[in-house]
C-alpha positions as YAML, in Angstrom:
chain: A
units: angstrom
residues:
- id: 1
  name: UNK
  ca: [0.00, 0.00, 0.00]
- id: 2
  name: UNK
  ca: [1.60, 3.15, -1.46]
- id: 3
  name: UNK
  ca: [1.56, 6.51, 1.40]
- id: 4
  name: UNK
  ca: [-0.62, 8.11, -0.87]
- id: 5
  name: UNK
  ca: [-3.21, 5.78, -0.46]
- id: 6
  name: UNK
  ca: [-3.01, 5.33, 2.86]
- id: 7
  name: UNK
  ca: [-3.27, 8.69, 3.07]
- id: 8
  name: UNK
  ca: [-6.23, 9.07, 1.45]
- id: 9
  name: UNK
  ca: [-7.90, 6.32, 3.61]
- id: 10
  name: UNK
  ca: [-7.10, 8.07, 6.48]
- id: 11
  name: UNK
  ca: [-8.79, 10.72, 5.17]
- id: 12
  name: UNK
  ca: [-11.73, 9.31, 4.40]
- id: 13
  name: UNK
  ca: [-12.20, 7.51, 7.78]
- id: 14
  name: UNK
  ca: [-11.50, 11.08, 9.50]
- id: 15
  name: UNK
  ca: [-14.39, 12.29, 7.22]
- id: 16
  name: UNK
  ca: [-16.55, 9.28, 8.12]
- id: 17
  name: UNK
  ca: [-16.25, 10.12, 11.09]
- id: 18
  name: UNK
  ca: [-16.26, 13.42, 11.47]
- id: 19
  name: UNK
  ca: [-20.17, 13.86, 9.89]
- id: 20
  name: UNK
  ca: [-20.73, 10.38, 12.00]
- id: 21
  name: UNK
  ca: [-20.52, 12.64, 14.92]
- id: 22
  name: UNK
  ca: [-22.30, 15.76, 13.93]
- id: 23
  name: UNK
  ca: [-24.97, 13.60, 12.19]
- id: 24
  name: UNK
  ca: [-24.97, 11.94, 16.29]
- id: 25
  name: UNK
  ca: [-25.14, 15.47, 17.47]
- id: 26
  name: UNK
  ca: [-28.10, 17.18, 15.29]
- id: 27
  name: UNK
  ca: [-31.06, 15.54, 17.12]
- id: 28
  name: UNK
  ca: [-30.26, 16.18, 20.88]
- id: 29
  name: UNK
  ca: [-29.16, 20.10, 19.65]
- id: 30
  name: UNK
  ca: [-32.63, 20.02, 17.75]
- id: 31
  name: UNK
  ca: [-34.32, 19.23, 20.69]
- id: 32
  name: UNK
  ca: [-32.59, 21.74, 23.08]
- id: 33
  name: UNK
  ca: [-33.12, 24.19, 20.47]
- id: 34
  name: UNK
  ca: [-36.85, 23.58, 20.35]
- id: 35
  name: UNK
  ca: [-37.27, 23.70, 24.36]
- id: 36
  name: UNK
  ca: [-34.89, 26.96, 24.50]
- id: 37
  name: UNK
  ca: [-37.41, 28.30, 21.96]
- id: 38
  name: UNK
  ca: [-40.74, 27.54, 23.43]
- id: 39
  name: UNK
  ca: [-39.21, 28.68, 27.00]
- id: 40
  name: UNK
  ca: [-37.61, 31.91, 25.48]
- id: 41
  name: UNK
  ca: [-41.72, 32.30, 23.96]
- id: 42
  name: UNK
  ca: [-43.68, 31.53, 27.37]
- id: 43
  name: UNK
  ca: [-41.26, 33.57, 29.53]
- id: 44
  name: UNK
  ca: [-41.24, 36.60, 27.10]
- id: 45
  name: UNK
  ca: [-45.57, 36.42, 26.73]
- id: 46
  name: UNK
  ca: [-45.91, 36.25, 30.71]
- id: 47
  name: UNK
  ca: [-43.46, 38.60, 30.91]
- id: 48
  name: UNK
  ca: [-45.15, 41.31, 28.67]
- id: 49
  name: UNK
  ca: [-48.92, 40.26, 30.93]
- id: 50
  name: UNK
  ca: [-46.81, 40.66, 33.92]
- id: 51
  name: UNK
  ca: [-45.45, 43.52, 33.20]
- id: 52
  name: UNK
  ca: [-49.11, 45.07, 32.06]
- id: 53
  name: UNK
  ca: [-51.21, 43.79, 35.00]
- id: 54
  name: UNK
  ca: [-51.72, 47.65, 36.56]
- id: 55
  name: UNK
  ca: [-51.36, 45.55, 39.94]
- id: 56
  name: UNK
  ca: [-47.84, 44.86, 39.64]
- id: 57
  name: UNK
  ca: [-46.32, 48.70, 40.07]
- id: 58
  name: UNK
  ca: [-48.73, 48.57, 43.82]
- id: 59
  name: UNK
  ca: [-47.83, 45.20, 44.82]
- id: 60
  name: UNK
  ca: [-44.64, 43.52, 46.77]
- id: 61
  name: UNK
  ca: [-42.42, 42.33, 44.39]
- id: 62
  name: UNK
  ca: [-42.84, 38.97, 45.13]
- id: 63
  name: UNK
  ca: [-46.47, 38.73, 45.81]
- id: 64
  name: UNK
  ca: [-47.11, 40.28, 42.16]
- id: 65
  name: UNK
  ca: [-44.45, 37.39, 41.30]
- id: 66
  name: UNK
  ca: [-47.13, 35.00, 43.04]
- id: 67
  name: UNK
  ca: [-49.67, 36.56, 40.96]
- id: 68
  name: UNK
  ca: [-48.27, 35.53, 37.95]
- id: 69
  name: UNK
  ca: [-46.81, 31.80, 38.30]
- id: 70
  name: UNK
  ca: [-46.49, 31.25, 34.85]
- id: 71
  name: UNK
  ca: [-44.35, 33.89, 34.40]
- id: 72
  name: UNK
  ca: [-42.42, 32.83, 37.90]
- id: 73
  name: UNK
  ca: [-41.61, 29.53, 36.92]
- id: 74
  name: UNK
  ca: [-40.65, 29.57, 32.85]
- id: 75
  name: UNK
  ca: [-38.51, 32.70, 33.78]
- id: 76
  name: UNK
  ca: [-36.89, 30.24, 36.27]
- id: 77
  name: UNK
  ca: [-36.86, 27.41, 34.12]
- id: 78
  name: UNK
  ca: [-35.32, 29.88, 31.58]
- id: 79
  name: UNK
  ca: [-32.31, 30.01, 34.32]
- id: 80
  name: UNK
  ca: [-31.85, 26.91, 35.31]
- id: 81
  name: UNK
  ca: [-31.45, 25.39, 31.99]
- id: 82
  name: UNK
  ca: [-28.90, 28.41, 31.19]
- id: 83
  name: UNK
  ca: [-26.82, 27.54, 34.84]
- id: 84
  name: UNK
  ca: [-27.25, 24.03, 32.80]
- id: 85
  name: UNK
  ca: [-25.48, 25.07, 30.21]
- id: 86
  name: UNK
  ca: [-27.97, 24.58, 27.16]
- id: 87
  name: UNK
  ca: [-26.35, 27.37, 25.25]
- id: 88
  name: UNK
  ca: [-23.68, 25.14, 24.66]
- id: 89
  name: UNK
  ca: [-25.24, 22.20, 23.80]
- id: 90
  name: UNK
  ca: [-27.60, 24.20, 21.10]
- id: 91
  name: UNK
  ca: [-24.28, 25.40, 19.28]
- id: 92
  name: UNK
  ca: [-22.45, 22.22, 19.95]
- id: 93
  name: UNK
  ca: [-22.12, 21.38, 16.30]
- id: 94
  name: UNK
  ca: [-20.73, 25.15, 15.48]
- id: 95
  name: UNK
  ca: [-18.31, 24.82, 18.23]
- id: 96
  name: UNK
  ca: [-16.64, 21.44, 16.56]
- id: 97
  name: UNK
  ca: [-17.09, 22.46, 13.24]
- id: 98
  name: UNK
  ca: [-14.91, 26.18, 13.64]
- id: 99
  name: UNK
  ca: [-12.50, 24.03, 16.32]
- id: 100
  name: UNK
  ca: [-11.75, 21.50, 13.43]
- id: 101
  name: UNK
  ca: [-11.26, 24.39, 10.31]
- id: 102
  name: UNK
  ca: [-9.00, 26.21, 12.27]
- id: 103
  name: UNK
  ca: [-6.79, 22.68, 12.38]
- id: 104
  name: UNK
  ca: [-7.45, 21.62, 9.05]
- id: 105
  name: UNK
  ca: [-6.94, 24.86, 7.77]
- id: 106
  name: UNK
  ca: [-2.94, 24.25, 8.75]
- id: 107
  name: UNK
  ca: [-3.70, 21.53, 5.91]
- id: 108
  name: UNK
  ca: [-4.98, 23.38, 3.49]
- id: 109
  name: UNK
  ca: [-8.12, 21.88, 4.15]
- id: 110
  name: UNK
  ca: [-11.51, 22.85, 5.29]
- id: 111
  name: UNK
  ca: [-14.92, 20.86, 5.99]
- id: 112
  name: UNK
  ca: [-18.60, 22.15, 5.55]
- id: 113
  name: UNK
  ca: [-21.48, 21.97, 7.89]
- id: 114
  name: UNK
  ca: [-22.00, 18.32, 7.55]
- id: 115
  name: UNK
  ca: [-18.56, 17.15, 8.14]
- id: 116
  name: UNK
  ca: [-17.58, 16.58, 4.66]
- id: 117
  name: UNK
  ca: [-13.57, 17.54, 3.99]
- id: 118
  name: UNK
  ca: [-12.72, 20.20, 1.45]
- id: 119
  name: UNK
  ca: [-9.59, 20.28, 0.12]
- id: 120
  name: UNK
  ca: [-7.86, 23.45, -0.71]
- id: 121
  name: UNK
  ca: [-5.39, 24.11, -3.90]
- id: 122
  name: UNK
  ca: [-1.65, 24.90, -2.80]
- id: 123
  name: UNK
  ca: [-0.76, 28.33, -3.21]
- id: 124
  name: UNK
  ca: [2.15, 29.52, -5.06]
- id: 125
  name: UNK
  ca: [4.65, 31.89, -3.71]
...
């Protein structure tokens, strides 16, 4: 088996399994996506009633919060799953992708949004 070969193959299996991951990744960062969404959506809409109820600017601050419980818990949902981190995991696949060009670009190579390797010509000095 010539080196150029074997190069190639190695190539290939880094490829395979480079979209093998991201195609892993793309339904959990889907999902996060969805639930960052609809929580984003609920706490902004019981935000904006919470905010209009005329007997929030008389009321405690935390009774009016008791008022609106809706609004209490998705804003505190909305926190929690930030402290969890789910900004990460709904950019995970960005985050490999930009960490693996900047290497490959040392190669003259790059890869797309699937994971598929893109080979760049040589430049001439």
């Amino acid at each position: 088996m010539s080196l150029e070969s074997q190069t190639c193959e190695d190539l290939k299996a880094f490829e395979r399994r480079l979209t093998e991951v991201l195609a892993c990744l793309q339904p959990s960062c889907l999902r996060w996506r969805i639930i960052l969404g609809l929580v984003s959506i609920t706490t902004g809409l019981s935000a904006f009633f919470w905010i209009s109820d005329p007997q929030t600017s008389y009321a405690p601050f935390f009774s009016s919060l008791m008022n609106h419980p809706v609004f209490f818990i998705s804003a505190l949902t909305l926190i929690c799953l930030f402290i969890y981190g789910i900004h990460k995991l709904v950019i995970s696949p960005q985050i490999i992708i930009s960490r693996t060009r900047s290497v490959l670009n040392e190669f003259n190579m790059s890869c797309n949004e699937k994971g598929m390797l893109i080979l760049k010509g040589f430049q001439k000095e």
